[in-house]
MARLUMKOL-191306 format. One record per atom (N, C-alpha, C): residue number from 1; z, y, x; residue in three letters. Coordinates in steps of 0.1 Angstrom, whole numbers, plus 2048, in hexadecimal, padded with zeros to 3 digits. Layout:
% residues N
+-----+-----+-----+-----+------+
: pos :   z :   y :   x : code :
+-----+-----+-----+-----+------+
: NUM :   Z :   Y :   X :  Ala :
...
+-----+-----+-----+-----+------+
This chain:
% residues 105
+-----+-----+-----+-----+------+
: pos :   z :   y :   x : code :
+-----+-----+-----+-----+------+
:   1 : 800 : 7F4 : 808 :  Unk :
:   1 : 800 : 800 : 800 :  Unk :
:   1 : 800 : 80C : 809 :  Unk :
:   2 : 7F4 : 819 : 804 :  Unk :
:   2 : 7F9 : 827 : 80C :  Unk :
:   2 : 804 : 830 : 808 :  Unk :
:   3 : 809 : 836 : 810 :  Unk :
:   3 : 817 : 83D : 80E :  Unk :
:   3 : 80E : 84C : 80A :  Unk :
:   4 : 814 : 852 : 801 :  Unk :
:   4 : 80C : 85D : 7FC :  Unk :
:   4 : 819 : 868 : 7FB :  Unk :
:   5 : 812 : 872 : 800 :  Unk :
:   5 : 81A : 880 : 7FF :  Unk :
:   5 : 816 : 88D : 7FE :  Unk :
:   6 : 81D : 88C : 7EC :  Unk :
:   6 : 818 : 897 : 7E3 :  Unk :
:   6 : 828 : 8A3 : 7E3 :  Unk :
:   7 : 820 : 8B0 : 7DD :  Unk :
:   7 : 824 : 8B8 : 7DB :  Unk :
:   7 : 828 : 8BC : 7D0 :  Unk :
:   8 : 838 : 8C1 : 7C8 :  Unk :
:   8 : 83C : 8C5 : 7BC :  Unk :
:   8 : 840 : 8D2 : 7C1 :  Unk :
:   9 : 83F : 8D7 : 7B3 :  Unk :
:   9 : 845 : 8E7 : 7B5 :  Unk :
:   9 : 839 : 8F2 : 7AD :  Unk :
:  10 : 83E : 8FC : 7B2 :  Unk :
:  10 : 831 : 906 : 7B0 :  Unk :
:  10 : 82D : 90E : 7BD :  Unk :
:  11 : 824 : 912 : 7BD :  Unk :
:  11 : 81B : 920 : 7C8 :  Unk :
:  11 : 816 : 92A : 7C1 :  Unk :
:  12 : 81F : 937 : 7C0 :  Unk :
:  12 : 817 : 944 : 7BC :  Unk :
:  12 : 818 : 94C : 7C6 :  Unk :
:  13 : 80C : 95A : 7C0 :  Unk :
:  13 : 809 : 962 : 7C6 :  Unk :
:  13 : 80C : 96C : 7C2 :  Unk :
:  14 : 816 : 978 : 7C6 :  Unk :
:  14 : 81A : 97D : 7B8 :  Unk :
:  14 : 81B : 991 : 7C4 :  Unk :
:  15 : 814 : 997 : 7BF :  Unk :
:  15 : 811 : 9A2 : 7C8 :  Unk :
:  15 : 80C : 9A3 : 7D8 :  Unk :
:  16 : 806 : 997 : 7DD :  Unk :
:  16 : 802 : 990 : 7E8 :  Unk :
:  16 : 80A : 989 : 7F3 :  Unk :
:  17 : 815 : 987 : 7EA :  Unk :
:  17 : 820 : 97E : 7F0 :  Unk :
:  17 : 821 : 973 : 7EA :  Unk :
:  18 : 821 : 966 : 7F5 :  Unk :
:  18 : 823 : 957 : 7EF :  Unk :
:  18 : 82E : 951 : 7EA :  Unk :
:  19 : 82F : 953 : 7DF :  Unk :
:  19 : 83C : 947 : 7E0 :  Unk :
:  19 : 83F : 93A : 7E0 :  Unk :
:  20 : 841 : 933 : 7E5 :  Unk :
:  20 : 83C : 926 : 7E4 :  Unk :
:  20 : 84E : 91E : 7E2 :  Unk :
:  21 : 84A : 916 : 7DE :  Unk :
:  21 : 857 : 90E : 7D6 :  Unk :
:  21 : 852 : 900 : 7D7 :  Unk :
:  22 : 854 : 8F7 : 7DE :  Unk :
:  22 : 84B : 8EB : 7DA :  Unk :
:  22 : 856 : 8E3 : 7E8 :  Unk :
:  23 : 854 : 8D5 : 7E3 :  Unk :
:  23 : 85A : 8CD : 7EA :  Unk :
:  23 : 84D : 8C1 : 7EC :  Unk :
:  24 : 84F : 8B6 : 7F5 :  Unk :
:  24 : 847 : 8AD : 7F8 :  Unk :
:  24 : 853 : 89F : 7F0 :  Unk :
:  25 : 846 : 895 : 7EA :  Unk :
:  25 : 84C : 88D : 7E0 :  Unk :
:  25 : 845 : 87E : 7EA :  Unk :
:  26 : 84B : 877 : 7EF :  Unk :
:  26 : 843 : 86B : 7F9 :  Unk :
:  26 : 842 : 85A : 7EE :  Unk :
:  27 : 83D : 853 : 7F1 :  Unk :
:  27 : 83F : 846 : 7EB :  Unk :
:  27 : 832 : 841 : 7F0 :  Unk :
:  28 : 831 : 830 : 7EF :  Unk :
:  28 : 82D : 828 : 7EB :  Unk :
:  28 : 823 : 825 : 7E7 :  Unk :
:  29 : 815 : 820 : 7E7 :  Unk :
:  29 : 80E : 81D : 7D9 :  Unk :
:  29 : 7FD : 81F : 7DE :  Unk :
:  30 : 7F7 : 81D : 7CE :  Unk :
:  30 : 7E8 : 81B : 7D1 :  Unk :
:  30 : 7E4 : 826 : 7C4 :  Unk :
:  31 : 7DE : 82C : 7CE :  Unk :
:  31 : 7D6 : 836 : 7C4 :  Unk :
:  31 : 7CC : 831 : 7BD :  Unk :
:  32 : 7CC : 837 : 7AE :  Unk :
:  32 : 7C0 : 830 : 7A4 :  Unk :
:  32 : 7B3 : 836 : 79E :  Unk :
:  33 : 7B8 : 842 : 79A :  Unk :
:  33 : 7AF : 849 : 799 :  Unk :
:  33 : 7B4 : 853 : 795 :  Unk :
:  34 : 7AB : 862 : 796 :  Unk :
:  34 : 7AA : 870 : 796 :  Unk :
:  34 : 7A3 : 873 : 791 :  Unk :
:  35 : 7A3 : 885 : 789 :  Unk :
:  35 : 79B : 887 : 77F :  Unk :
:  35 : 79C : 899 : 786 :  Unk :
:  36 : 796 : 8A4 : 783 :  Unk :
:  36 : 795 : 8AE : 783 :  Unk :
:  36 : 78F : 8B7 : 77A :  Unk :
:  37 : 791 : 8C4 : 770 :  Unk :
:  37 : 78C : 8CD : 768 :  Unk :
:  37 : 78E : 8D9 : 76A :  Unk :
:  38 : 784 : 8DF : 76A :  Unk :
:  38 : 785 : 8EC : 76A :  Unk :
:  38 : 788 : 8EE : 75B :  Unk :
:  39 : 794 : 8FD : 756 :  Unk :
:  39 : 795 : 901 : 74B :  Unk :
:  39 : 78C : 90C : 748 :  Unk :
:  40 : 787 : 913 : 74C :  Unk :
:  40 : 77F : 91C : 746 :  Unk :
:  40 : 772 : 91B : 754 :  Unk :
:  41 : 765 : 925 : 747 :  Unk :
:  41 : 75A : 926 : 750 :  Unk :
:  41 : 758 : 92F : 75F :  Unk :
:  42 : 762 : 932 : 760 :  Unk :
:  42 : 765 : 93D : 76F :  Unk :
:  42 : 76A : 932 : 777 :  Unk :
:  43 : 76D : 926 : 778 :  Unk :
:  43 : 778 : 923 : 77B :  Unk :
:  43 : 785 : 925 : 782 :  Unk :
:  44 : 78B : 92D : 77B :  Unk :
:  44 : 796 : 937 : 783 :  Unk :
:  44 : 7A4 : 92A : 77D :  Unk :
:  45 : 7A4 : 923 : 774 :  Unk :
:  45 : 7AD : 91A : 76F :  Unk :
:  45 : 7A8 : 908 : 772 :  Unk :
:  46 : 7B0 : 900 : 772 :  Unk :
:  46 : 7B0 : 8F5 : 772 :  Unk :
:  46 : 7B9 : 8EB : 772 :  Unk :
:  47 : 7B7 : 8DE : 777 :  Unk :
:  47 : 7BD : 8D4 : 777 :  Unk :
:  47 : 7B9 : 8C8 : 780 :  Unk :
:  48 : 7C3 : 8C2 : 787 :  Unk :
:  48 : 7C0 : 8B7 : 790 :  Unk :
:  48 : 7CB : 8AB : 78C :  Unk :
:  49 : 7C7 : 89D : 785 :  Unk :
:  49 : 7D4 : 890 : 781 :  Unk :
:  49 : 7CE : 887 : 78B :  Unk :
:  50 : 7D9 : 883 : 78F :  Unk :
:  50 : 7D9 : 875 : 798 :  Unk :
:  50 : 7DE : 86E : 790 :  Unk :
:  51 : 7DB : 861 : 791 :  Unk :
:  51 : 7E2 : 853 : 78F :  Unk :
:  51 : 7E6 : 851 : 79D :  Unk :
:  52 : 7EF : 849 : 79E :  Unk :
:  52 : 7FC : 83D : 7A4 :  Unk :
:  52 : 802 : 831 : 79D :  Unk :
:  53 : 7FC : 829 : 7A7 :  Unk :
:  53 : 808 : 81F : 7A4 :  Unk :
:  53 : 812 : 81A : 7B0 :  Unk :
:  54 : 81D : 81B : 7AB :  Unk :
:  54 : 827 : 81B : 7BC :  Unk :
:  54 : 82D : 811 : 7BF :  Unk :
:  55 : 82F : 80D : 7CC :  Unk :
:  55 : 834 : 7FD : 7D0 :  Unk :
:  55 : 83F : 7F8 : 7C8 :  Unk :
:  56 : 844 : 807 : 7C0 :  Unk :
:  56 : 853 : 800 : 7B6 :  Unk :
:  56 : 84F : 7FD : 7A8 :  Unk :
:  57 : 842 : 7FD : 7A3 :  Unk :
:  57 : 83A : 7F8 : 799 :  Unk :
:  57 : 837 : 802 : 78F :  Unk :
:  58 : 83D : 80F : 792 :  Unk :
:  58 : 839 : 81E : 78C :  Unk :
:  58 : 82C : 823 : 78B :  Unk :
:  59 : 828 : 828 : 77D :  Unk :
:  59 : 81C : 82C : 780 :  Unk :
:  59 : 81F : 83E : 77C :  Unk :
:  60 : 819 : 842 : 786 :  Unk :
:  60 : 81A : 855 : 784 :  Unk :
:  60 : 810 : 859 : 788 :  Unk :
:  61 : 80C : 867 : 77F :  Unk :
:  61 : 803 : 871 : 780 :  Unk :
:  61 : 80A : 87D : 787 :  Unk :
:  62 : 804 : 87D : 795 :  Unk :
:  62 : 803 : 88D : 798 :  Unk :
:  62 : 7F8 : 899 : 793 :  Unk :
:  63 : 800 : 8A0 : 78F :  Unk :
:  63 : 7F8 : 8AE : 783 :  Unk :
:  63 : 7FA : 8B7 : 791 :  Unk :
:  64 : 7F1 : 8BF : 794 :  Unk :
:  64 : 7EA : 8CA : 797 :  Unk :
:  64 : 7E3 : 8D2 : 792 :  Unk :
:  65 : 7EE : 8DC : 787 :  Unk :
:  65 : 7EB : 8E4 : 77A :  Unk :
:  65 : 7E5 : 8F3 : 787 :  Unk :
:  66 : 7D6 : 8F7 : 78A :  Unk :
:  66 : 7D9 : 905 : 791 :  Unk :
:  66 : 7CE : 90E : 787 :  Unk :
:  67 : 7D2 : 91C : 78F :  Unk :
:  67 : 7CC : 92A : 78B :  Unk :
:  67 : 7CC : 932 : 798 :  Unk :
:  68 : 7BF : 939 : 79A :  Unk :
:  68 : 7B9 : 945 : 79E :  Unk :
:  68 : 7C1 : 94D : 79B :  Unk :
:  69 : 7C4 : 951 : 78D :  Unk :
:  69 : 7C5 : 95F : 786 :  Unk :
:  69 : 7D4 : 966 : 78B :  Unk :
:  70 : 7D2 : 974 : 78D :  Unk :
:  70 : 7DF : 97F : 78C :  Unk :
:  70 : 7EF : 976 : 78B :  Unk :
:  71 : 7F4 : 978 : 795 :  Unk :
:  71 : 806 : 972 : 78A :  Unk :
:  71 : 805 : 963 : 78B :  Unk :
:  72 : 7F9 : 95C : 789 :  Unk :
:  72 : 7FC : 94C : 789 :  Unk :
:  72 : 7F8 : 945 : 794 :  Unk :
:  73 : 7FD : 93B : 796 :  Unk :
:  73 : 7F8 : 931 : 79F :  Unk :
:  73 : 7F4 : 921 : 79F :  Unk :
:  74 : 7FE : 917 : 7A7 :  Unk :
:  74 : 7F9 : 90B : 7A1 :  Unk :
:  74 : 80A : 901 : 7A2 :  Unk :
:  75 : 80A : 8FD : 798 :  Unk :
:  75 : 810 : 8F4 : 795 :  Unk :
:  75 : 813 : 8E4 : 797 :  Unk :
:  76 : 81A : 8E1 : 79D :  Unk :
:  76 : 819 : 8D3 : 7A3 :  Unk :
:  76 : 828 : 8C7 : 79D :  Unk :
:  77 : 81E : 8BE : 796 :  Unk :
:  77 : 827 : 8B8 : 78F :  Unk :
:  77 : 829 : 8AA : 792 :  Unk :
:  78 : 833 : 89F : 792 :  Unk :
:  78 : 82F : 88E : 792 :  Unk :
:  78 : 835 : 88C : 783 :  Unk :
:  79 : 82D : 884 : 77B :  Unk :
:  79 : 832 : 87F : 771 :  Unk :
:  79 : 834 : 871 : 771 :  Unk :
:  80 : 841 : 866 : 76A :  Unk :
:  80 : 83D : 858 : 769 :  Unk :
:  80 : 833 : 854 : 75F :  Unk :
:  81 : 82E : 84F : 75B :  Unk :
:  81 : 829 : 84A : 752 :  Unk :
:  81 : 823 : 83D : 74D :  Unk :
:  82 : 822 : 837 : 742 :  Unk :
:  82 : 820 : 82C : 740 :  Unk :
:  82 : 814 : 824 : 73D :  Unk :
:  83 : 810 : 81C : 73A :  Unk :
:  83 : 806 : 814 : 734 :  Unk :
:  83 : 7FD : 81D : 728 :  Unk :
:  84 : 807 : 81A : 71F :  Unk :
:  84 : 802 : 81E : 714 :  Unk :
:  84 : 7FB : 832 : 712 :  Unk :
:  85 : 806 : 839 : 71A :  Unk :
:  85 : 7FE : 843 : 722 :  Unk :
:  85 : 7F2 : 847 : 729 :  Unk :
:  86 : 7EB : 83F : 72E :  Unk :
:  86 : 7DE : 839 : 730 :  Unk :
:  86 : 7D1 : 835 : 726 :  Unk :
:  87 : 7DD : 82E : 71D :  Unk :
:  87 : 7D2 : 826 : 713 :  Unk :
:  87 : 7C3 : 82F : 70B :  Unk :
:  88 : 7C0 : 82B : 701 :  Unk :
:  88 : 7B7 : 838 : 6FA :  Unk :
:  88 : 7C1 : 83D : 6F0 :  Unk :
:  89 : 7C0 : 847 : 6F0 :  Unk :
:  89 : 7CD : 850 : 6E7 :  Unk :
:  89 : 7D4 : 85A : 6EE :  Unk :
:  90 : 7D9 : 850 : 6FE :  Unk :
:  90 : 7E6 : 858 : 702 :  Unk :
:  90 : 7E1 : 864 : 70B :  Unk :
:  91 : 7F1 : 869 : 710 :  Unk :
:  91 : 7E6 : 877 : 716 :  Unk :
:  91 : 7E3 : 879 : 723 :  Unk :
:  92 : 7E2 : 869 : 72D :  Unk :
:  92 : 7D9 : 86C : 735 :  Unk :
:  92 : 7CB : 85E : 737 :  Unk :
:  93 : 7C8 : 85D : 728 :  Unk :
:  93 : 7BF : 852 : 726 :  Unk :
:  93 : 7AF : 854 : 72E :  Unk :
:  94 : 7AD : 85F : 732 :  Unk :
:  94 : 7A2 : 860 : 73E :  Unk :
:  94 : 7A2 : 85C : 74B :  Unk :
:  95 : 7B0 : 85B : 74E :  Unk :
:  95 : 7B4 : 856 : 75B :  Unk :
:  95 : 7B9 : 847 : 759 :  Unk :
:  96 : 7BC : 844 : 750 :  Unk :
:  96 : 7BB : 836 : 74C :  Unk :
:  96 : 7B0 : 82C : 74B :  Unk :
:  97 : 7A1 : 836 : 745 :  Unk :
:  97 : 796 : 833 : 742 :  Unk :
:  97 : 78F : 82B : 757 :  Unk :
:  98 : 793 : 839 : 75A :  Unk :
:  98 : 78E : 83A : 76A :  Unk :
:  98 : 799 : 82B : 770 :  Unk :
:  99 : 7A1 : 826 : 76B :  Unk :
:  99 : 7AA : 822 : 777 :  Unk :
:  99 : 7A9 : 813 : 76C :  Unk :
: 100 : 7A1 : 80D : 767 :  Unk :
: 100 : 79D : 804 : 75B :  Unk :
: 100 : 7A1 : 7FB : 761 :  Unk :
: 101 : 79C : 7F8 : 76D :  Unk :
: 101 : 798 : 7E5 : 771 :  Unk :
: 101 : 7A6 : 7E4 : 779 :  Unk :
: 102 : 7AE : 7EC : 781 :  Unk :
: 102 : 7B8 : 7EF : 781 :  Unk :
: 102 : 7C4 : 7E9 : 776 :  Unk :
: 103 : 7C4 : 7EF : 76E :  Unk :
: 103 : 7C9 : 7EF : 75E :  Unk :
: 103 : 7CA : 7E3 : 75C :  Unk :
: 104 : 7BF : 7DF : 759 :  Unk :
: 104 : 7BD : 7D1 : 750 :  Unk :
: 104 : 7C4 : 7C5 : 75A :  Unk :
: 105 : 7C8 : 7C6 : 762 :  Unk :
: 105 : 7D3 : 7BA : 76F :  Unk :
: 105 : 7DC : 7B6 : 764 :  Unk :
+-----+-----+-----+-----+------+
């Protein structure tokens, strides 16, 4: 398994000063798949989810909620989450879609 080391917290920019707040989160595991969107046609907003699955049988999404714009930045999150989370319905079923053959073990 590769050891992966992600970042939680936030990063703004806030009158040309950084603030940064973020710790490093280490573990375990096989990455499955990844997805990215831009939220608007500028792309000044978006999104980046990981899947994981970790040598302790956890499966989590890292969210990398960011922005361009004035005041905001980017947001760095790990979520646990489950099976049925993935499925069609739940709310990371595109990363579920992507990480299929995976899944179905």
């Amino acid at each position: 398994m590769d050891k992966h080391r992600l970042l939680v917290g936030s990063i703004k920019i806030i009158n040309g000063e950084v603030l940064k707040r973020t710790e490093h989160v280490e573990f375990e595991g096989h990455r499955l798949a990844s997805r990215s969107r831009k939220l608007d046609d500028e792309g000044t907003r978006g999104y980046t989810e990981t899947l994981y699955y970790t040598s302790d049988r956890k499966l989590l999404v890292h969210l990398e909620d960011w922005s361009v714009q004035r005041g905001e930045g980017t947001i760095y999150t790990i979520l646990e989450v489950t099976r049925q989370d993935l499925q069609t319905g739940g709310t990371f079923e595109e990363l579920g879609q992507s990480a299929w053959a995976w899944l179905r073990r």
